[in-house]
Rosetta silent file (secondary structure, phi, psi, omega in degrees, C-alpha in Angstrom):
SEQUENCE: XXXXXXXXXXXXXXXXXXXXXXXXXXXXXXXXXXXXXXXXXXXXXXXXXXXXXXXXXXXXXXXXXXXXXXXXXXXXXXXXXXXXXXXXXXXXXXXXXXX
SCORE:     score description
SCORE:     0.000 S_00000001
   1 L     0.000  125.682  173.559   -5.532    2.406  -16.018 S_00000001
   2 E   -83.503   94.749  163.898   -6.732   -0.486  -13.658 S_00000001
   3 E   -51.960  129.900  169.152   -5.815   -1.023  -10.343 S_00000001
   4 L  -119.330  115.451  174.754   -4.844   -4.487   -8.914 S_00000001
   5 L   -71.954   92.013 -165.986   -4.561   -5.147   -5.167 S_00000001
   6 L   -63.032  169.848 -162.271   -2.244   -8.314   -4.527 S_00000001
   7 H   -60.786  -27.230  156.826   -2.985  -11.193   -2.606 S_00000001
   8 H   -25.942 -101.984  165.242   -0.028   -9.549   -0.238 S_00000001
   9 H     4.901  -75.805  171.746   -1.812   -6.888    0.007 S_00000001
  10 H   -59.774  -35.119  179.004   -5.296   -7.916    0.664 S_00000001
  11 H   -58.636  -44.130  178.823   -3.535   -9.557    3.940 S_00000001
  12 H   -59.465  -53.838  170.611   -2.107   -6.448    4.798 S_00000001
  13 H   -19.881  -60.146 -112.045   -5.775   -5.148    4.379 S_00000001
  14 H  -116.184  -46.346 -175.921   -7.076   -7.780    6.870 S_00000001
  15 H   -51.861  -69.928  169.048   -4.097   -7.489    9.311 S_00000001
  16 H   -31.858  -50.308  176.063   -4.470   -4.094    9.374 S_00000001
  17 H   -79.941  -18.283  173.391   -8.630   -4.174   10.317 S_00000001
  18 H   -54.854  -66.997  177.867   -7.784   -6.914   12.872 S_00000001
  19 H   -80.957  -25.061  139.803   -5.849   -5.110   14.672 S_00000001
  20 H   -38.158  -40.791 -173.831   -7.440   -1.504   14.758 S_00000001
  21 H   -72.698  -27.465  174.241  -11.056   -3.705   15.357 S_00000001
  22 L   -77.936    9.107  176.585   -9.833   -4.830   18.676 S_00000001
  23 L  -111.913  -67.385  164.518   -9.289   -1.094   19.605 S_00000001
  24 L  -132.489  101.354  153.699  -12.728    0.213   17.184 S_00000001
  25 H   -20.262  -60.041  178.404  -14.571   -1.336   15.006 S_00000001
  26 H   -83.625  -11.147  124.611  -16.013    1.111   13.335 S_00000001
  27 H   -40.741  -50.985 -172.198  -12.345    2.602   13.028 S_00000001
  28 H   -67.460  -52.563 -177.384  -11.249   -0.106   11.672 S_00000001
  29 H   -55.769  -50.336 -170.949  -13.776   -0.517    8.726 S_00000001
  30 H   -60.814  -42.715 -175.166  -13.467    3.302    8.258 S_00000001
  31 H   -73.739  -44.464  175.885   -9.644    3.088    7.626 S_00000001
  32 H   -49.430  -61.920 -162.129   -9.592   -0.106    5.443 S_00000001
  33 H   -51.383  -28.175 -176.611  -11.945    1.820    3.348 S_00000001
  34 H   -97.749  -18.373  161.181  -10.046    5.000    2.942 S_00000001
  35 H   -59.677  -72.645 -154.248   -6.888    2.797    2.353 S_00000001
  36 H   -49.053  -52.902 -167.836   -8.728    1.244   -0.544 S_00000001
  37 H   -51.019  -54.544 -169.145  -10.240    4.851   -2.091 S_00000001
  38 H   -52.694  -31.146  162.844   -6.627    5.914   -1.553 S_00000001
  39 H   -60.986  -32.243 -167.659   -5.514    2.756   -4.086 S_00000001
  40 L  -102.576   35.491  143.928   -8.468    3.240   -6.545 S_00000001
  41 L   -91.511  -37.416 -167.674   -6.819    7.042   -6.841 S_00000001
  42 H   -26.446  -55.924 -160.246   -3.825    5.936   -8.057 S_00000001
  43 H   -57.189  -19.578 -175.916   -4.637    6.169  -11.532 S_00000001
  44 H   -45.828  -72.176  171.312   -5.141   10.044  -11.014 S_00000001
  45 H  -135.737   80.154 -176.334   -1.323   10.788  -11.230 S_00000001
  46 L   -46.900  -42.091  164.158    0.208    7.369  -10.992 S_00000001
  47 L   -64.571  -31.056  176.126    3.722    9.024  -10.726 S_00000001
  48 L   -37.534  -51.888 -165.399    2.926   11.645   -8.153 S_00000001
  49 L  -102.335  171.281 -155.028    4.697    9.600   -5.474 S_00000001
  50 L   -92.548  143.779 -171.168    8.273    8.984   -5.132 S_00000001
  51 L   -69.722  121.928  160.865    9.878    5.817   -5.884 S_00000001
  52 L   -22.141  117.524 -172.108   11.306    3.940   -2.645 S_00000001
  53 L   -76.914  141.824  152.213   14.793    5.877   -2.084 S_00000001
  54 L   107.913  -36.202 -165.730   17.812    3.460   -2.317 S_00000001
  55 L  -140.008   45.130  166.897   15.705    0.703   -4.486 S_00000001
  56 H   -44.088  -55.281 -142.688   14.532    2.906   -7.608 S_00000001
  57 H   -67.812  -26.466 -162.057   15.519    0.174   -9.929 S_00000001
  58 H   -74.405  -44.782  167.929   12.630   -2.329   -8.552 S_00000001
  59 L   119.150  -17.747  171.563   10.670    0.387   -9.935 S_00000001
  60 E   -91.001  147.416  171.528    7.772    0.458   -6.360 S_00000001
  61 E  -113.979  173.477  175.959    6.684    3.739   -5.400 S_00000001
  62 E  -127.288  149.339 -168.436    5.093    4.519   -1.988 S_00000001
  63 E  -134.307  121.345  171.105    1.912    6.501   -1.264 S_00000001
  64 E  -107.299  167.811 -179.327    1.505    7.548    2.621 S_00000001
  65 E  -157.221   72.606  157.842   -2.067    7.795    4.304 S_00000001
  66 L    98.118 -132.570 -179.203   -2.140    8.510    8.083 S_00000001
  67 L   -74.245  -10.492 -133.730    0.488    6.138    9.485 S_00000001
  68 E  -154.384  112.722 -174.252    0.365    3.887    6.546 S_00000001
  69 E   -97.276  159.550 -176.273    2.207    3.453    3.233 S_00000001
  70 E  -120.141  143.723 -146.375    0.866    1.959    0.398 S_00000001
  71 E  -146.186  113.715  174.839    3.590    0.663   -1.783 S_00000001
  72 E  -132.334  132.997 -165.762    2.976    0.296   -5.769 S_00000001
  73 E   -88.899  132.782  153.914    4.303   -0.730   -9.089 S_00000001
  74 E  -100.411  157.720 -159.078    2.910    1.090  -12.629 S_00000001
  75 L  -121.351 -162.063  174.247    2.825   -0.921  -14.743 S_00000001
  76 L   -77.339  -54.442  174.387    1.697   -0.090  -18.993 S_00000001
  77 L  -102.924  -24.134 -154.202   -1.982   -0.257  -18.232 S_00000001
  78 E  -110.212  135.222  165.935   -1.928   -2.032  -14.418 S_00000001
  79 E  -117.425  127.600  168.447   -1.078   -0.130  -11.050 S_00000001
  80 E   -81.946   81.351  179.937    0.023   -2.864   -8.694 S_00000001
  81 E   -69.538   72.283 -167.911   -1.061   -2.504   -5.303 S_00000001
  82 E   -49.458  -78.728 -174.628    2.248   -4.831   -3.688 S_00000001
  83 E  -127.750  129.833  167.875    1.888   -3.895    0.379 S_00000001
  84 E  -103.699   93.374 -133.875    0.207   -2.063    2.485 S_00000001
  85 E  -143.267  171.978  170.063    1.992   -1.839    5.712 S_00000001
  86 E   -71.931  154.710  160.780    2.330    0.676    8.859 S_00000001
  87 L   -62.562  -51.971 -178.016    5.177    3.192    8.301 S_00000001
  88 L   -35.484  -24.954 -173.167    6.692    1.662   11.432 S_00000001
  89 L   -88.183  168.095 -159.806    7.097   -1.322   10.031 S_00000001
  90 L  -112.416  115.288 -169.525   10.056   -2.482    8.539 S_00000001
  91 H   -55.817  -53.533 -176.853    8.887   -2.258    4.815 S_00000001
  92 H   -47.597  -39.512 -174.098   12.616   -3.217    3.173 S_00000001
  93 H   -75.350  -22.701  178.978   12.737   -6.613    4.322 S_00000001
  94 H   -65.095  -64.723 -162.204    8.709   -7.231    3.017 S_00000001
  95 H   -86.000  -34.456  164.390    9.795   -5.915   -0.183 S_00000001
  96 L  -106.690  160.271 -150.195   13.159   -6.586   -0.702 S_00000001
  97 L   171.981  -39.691  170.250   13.795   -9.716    0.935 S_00000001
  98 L   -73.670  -19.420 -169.274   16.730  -10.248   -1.157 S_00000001
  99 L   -82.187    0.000    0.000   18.632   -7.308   -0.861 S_00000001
């Protein structure tokens, strides 16, 4: 199974080392990295994490790491890596926007 990290995503990525690199660099770089290994895991048990309560039907699950969920679709062959956001943040409106 192949992981793909959307263009979302990758933003989240970059948001995310911006703002940890004005506190550490070398924090920053360390966490983006361990976000990614934690995405390129997925495939391990793709199911293991529990689908966003209240919006099953879309069908994203969420994976936390530290402060920070990583929020993914499986797909038949493809795990979709949709957002990567702080838990603080408020994730429904990113993802649901519609609701």
């Amino acid at each position: 199974m192949n992981v793909t990290i959307t263009a979302a995503a990758e933003a989240d990525l970059e948001q995310i080392a911006t703002y940890v690199a004005a506190q550490s660099p070398g924090s920053a770089l360390r966490l983006v990295r361990e976000l990614r290994t934690r995405c390129e895991s997925l495939p391990d048990a793709p199911r293991a994490y529990p689908l966003v309560p209240r919006y099953e039907r879309f069908g994203i699950r969420r994976r936390p790491f530290g402060q920070y969920l990583i929020f993914y679709r499986v797909g038949a062959d493809t795990i979709e890596v949709i957002h990567i956001l702080h838990g603080a943040r408020d994730y429904e409106s990113l993802l649901f926007p519609e609701e």
